[in-house]
N, C-alpha and C positions, 0 to 999 in steps of 0.2 A: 532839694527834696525830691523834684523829680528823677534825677538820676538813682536816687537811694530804694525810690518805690521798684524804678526795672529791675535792678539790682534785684532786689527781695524776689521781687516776680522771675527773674532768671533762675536765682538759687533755686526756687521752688521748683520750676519745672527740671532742672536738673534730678536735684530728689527724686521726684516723679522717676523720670528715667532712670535713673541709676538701680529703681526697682525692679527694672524689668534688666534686660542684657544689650544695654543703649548708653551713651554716654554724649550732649552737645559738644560742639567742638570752642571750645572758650579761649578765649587773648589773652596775650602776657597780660594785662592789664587786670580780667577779669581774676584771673587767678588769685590776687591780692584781696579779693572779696570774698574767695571760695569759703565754706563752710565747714569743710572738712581742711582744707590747707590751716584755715585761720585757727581750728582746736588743735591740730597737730604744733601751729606755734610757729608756723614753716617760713616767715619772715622775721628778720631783725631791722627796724632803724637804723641805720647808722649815717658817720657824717664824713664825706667823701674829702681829700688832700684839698679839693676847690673848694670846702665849703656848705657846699650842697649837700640835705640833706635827702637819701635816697632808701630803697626797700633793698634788703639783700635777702637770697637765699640761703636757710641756714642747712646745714648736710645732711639728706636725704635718712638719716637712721633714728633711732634713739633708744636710748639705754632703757627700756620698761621697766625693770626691776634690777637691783643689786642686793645680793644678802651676803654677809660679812660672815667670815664663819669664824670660831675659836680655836684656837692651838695651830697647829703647826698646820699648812697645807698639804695636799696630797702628794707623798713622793711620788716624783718621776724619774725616771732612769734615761739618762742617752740613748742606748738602744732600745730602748721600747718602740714598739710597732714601727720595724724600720721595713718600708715597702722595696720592692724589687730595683726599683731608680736608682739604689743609694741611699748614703748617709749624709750627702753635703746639700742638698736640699733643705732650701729653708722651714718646711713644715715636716723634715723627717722627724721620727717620733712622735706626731699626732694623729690620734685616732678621732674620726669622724664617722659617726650616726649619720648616715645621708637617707633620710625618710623623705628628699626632694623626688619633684616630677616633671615630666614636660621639659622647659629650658631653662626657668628662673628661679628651680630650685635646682634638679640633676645638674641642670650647668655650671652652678659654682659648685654643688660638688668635683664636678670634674677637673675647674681650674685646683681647686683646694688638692687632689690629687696629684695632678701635675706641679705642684710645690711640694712635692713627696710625702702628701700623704697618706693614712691607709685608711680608705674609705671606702663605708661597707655599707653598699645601698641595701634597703632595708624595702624588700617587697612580699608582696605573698599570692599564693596560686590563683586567690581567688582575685586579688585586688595588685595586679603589675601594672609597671609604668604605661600609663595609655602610649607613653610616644612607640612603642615595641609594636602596635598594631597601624601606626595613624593613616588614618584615610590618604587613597593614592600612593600607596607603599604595602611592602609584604611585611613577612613576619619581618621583627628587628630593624623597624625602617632605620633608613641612615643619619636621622634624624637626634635616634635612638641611640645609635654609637656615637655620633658626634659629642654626645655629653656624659656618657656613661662612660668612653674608656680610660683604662688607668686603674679601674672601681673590683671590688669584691662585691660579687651578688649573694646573699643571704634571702632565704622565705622563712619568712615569720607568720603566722596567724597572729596580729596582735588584739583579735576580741577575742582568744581564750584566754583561759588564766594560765594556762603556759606559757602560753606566746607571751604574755605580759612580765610572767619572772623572767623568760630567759631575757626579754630585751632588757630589763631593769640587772640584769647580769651583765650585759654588756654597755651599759650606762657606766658602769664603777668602774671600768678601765678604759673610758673614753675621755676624750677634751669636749668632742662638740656633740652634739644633739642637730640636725639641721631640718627644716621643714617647710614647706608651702603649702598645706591645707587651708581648709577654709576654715576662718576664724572661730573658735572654741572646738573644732575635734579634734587635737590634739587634748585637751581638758577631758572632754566626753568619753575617750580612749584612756585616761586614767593617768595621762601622764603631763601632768601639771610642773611649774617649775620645782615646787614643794617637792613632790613626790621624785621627782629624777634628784634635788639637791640629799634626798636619802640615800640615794644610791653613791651620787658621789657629790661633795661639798664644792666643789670648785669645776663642775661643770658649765657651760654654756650652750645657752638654747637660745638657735639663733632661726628668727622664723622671718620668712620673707613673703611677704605678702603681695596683692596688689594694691590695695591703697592702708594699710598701714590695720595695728589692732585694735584702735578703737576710733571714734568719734564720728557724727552723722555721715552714712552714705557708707560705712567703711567694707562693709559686708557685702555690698552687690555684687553680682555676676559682673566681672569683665572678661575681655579679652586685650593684648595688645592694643586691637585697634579703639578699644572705647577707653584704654588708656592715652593713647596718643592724643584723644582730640579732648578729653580733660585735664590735661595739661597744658597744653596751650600749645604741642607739636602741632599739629595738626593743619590750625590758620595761618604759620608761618610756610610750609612747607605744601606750596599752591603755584597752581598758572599764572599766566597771565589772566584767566575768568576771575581769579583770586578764589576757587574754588577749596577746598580743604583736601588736602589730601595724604592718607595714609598709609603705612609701607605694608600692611595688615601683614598676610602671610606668608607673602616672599621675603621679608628681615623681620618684621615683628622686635622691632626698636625697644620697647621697655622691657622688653625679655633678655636680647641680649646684652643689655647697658648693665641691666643688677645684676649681671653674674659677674661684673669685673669690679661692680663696687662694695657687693654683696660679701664676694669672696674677701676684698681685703679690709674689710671690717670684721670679720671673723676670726682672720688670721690676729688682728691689734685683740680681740675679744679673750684670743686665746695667755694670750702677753698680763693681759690686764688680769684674768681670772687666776693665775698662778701669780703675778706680781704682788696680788691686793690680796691673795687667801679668800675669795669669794664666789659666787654663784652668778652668773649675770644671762639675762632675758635681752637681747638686742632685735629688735623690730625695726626692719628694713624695708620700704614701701617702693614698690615699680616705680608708683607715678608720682612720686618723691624727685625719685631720680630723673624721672623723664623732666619735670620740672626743674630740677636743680641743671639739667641742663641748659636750660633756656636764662642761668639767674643773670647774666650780663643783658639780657632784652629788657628782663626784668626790672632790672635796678634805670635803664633809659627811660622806660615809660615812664615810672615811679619820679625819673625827675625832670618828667616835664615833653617828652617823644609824643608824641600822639601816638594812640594804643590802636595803629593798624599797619598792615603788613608794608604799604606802601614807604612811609615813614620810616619804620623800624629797620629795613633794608637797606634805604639813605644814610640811614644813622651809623650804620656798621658798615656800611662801604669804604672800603681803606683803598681800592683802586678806584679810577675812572671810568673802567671798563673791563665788567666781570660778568663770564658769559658762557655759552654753548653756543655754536656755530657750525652749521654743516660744512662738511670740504666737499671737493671734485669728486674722489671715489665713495660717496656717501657716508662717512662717518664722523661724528659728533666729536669736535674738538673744544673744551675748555679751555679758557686766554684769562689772563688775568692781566690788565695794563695800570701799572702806576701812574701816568699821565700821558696825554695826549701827545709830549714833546718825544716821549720816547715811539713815537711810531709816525710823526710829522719828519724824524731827523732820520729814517734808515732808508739809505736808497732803494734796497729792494722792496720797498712798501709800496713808494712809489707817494709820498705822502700823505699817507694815509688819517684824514680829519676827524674820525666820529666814529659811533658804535655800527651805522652802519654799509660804510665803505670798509670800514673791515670786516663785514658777514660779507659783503661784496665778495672782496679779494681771497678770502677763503675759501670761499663755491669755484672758485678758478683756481686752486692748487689742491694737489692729492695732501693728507694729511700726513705723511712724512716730510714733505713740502713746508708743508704751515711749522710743523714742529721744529725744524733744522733751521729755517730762516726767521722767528721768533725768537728762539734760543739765541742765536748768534747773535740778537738787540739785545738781551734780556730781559726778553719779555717773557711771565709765566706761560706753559701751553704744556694740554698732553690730550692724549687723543685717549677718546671713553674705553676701557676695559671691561672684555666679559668676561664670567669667573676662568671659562677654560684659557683665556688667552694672559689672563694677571699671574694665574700658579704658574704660569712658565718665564716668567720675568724674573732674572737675577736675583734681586732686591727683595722679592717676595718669598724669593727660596731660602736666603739668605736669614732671612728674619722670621723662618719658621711660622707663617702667616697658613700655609696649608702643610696635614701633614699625614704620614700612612701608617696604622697600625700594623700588630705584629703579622698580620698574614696580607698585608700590601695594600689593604682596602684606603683609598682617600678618604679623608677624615680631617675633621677643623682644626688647624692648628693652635697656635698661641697666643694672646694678641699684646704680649711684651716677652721678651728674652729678662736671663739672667746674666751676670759680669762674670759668674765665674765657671758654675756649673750649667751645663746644660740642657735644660729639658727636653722629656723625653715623652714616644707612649708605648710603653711597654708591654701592653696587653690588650687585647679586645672589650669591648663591652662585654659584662657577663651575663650568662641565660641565671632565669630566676633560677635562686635555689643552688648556684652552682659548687659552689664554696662553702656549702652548710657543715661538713664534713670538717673542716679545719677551724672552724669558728665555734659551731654550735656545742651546745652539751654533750655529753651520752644518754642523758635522761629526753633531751630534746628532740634527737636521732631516733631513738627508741619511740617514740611517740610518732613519728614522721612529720 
C-alpha cells in the first residue's frame, strides 16, 4: 500500500510537470506505472521459454484509425512520381506530403526520400522549418540540410482557402500525408483523416508525435531531453554520482531513433493501405520508442532485477570487464573482457587480475599499443572516435554512415545500406517555395 500511495504521488507530480516544459527522470521499473504508457496499452504479459512470467514492450506505434473503403482501390502506375534516384528503389513511385519539422518529422521525411521517394515538404513564407534559422547557425543551418535533402520544397499558405484546395489537390495523388504538430492542429487546419480520405481513399496519415495522440499528459511541451528522462533513458545513462544524464542537444536521442522507426512504419503503412483498399491514421510516439528501447531492462526488472541502475548494469553484463580507460597519449579506450582467463593467460599483459590493473597497464601504453596487443588476445578494444576522425575510417565510408550533397557540402548520411541499389543524395535541401513552379496550379501561381 505504501509503495502504491508514492507511486500515485510520483505520477501526480509528473503531471504537474509535464504542464510546464519539464519532465522527472523515471526507472525501468517506474515506467510500468506510467499513466500515460499504461492508456497507450504500452506493456503486454507474457510468459518467458523459463517460465517466468515478465512485462514486455509492445511497438512503439499504433494504428488510430482504419477506414475500409468500397470498390476497387486507387490506381497506381509504376512510374508515377519516380524521383531523380531511380526506379529501383524501394519507395520509387511514392508520393509523400512531408508537413514534418525539426528532426522527428523532416528527418524521416528525408529517410522516406532516400528510399526514392518524392517528397514535397510542405512549408510557407510565413511559417518555414524553424530548423533553416536555428540558434547558433545561419540561414539553412546544417542541421536543416541534414534532413531535408533529396526533398522538393513547396510554399503553401495552408490558413487560406486556397492554400487548403491546392494542398487537398495534392492529397489525391499522394500515398502519405506526414506530420509532427502539436496534437489537434492538423484538425483545426481542416484536415482531418475524413476530410484528406475525400480527397483520396487510400491515403495514410502518419503523425509523429512526442508522447503519442491521446491520453493523460499526451500534449505537453517536450523536448528530447524531457523525453529521455520520461522514459527511463535518462537513469540508466549516469556516472558513477549515478547522476541522470541526457544527450539533450548534441544527439537528442528520441529525435533521431523515430526517424528510422517512424520511417519504416510508414513505408509497411504504405503496403497496407493499397493491400487492404483503406485509409489509415498511424500514431507514432518519440518516447514510445525511446522506451521500447530500454524493453530488455524492462522485461529484467519486471522479473524480479531490482529497478536501479546498479543491478540492472550486473544483469546485462555479458563481459567481466567492460569499460573506458585512459592510455599513455591520453585517449579513451573501450575493452570489453569475456573473462579474466583471457588476460591472466597473455604474456604481454603481464597477468593482468582485475579491472583495475588493467586501467593500470593502459596509463602505461599509447592506444595504438593497447589496441594491437588486445586484439592479438581477443580481447574487444577500440580507441573513442570524434565525428572528424570516424568519417575517415574505411568501414564508415564504406557503409555510407556520412555523406556529401550535390554541391560537396557534408551531410548525414544513411544509417542502413541497400543489397542492391544504392542510395543516394541527389540534391540539396530546398529553399522554401522552390519547386512551386513544377508542382503547383496555375491558379495557385497566379495568386503567388
Amino acid at each position: 500500500k505504501g509503495r502504491r500511495a508514492r507511486n500515485a504521488v510520483a505520477c501526480a507530480k509528473r503531471n504537474q510537470l509535464r504542464a510546464g516544459l519539464g519532465a522527472p527522470a523515471i526507472t525501468a521499473g517506474e515506467t510500468m506505472e506510467d499513466p500515460l504508457f499504461l492508456h497507450r496499452e504500452a506493456f503486454e504479459t507474457v510468459t518467458r521459454s523459463d517460465g517466468k512470467t515478465v512485462k514486455a514492450f509492445r511497438a512503439p506505434h499504433r494504428i488510430q484509425r482504419v477506414e475500409s473503403n468500397p470498390g476497387e482501390p486507387s490506381p497506381r502506375k509504376a512510374g508515377d512520381h519516380l524521383t531523380p534516384a531511380g526506379a529501383n528503389l524501394p519507395l520509387s513511385g511514392v508520393r509523400v506530403l512531408d508537413m514534418g519539422i525539426i528532426t522527428a518529422g523532416a528527418g524521416t521525411g528525408a529517410l522516406l526520400a532516400d528510399m526514392g521517394a518524392e517528397v514535397l515538404k510542405i512549408e510557407s513564407d510565413t511559417y518555414p522549418d524553424p530548423f533553416r534559422k536555428w540558434p547558433g547557425f545561419g540561414e539553412d543551418s546544417p542541421l536543416f540540410k541534414f534532413n531535408n535533402r533529396n526533398k522538393n520544397g513547396l510554399a503553401i499558405n495552408l490558413k487560406t482557402e486556397a492554400g487548403k484546395k491546392e494542398f487537398l489537390r495534392l492529397v489525391a495523388s499522394a500515398d502519405v500525408v506526414m506530420e509532427n504538430f502539436r496534437r489537434g492542429v492538423l484538425d483545426r487546419m481542416g484536415f482531418s483523416l475524413d476530410v484528406l480520405r475525400e480527397a483520396n481513399p487510400n491515403i495514410v496519415l502518419a503523425s509523429i508525435s512526442a508522447q503519442g495522440l491521446d491520453g493523460p499528459g499526451c500534449n505537453a511541451p517536450t523536448y528530447g531531453t524531457t523525453l529521455e528522462a520520461s522514459s527511463g533513458f535518462a537513469m540508466l545513462t549516469c556516472y558513477e554520482d549515478r547522476h541522470p544524464y541526457t544527450t539533450a542537444r548534441l544527439i537528442n536521442y528520441p529525435d533521431q531513433t523515430v526517424c528510422m522507426y517512424a520511417s519504416a512504419t510508414i513505408a509497411l503503412a504504405i503496403l497496407a493501405a493499397r493491400e487492404n483498399n483503406c485509409a489509415l491514421h498511424v500514431d507514432v510516439s518519440q518516447r514510445d520508442v525511446a522506451a521500447y528501447n530500454l524493453a530488455d531492462v524492462i522485461e529484467m526488472v519486471s522479473a524480479g532485477v531490482p529497478d536501479d541502475v546498479d543491478a540492472i548494469r550486473t544483469a546485462c553484463a555479458d563481459n567481466e570487464i567492460e569499460g573506458m580507460f585512459r592510455s599513455k597519449d591520453d585517449q579513451w579506450v573501450a575493452v570489453a573482457v569475456d573473462s579474466l582467463a583471457m588476460l591472466k593467460g597473455a604474456a604481454e599483459l603481464g597477468g593482468i587480475d582485475s579491472e583495475q590493473a588493467l586501467a593500470e597497464w593502459v596509463k602505461q601504453h599509447s592506444s595504438a599499443e593497447v589496441e594491437t596487443i588486445l586484439r592479438a588476445n581477443g580481447i574487444g578494444v577500440a580507441t573513442e572516435l570524434g565525428g572528424g576522425e570516424m568519417k575517415e575510417l574505411d568501414i564508415v565510408k564504406e557503409m555510407q554512415v556520412f555523406g556529401y550533397s550535390a554541391s560537396g557540402t557534408l551531410v548525414k548520411g544513411f544509417p542502413f545500406t541497400l543489397g542492391k541499389t544504392a542510395m543516394k543524395i541527389w540534391r540539396e535541401a530546398p529553399k522554401v517555395g522552390e519547386d512551386n513552379a513544377k508542382y503547383l496550379s496555375a491558379d495557385m501561381l497566379a495568386q503567388g
